[in-house]
TIZA-210133 format. One record per residue (C-alpha): residue number from 1; residue in one letter; chain; x, y, z. Coordinates in steps of 0.2 Angstrom, whole numbers, plus 2048, in hexadecimal, padded with zeros to 3 digits. Example, Ala and Ser with C-alpha at 12.3 -4.5 7.8 and 13.67 -1.06 7.14 Angstrom:
k,r,c,xx,yy,zz
1,a,A,83E,7EA,827
2,s,A,844,7FB,824
***
This chain:
k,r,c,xx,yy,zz
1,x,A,B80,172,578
2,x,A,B78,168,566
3,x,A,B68,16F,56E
4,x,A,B69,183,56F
5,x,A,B72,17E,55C
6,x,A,B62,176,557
7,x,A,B57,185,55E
8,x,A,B62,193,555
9,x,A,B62,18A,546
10,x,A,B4E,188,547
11,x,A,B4C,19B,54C
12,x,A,B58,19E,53C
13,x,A,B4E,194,530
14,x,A,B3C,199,537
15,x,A,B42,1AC,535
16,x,A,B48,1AA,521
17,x,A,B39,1A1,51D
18,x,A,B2F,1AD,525
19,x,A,B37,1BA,51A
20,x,A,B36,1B1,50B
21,x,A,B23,1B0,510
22,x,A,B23,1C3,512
23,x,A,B2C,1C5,500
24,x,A,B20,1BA,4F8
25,x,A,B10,1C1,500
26,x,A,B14,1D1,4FD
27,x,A,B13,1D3,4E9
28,x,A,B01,1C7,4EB
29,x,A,AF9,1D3,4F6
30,x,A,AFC,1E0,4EB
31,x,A,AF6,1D6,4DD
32,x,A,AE8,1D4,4E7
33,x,A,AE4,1E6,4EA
34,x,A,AE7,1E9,4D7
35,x,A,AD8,1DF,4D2
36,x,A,ACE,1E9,4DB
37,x,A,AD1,1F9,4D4
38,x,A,AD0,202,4C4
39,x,A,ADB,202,4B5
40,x,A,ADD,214,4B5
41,x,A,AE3,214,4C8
42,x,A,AEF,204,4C4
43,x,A,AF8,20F,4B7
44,x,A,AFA,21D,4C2
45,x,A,AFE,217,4D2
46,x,A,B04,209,4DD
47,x,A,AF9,1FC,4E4
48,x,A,B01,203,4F7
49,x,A,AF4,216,4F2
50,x,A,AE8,20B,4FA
51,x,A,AEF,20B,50B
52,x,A,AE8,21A,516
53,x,A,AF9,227,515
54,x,A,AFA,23A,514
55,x,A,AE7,23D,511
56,x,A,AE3,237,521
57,x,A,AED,245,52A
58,x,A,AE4,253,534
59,x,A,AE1,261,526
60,x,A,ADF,26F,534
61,x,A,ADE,270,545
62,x,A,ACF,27B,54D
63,x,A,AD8,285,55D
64,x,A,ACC,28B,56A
65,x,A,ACB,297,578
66,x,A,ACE,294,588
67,x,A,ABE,29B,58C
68,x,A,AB3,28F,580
69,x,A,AA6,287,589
70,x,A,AA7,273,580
71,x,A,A95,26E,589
72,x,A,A8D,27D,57A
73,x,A,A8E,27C,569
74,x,A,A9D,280,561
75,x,A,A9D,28D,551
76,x,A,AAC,289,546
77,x,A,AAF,290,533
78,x,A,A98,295,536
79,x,A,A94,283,53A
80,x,A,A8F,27F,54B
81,x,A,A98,26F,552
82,x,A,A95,265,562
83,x,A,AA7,261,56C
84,x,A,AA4,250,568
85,x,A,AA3,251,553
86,x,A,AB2,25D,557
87,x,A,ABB,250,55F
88,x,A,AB6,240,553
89,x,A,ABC,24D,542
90,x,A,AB2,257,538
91,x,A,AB5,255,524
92,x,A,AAE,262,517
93,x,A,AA4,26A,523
94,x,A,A9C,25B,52B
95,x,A,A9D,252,53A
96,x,A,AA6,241,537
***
């Protein structure tokens, strides 16, 4: 019975350090990513704009007929796409 004590109080104490590991890393990493970047961007906006967020969300979404023949090049806003760049993105006009 001292024995599944022992465990559950080592699994208590490996978790809140763990946590207090998570606290503590947190700020740094952050300060991290601080240096790195401009004054003017530190003033404005937190060091978590960084992170890829809403910008990386599909902008449009290109609906094609049924009867659209994918092995042909593909005309869409008078560029002319393979399926493939269709499929990896497209971004201003160009083929990601």
């Amino acid at each position: 019975m001292v024995g599944k004590k022992k465990r559950k109080g080592k699994w208590i104490v490996n978790l809140v350090l763990g946590l207090i590991c998570f606290v503590w890393l947190l700020p740094t990493l952050g300060l991290l990513v601080s240096s790195f970047r401009p004054a003017a961007d530190i003033m404005q906006t937190g060091w978590w704009n960084v992170l890829p967020h809403q910008e990386w969300k599909t902008a449009e979404t290109i609906r094609l007929s049924k009867e659209t023949d994918l092995r042909q090049p593909i005309e869409v806003n008078g560029k002319t796409y393979s399926d493939e760049q269709l499929k990896s993105g497209v971004w201003r006009g160009t083929a990601a």
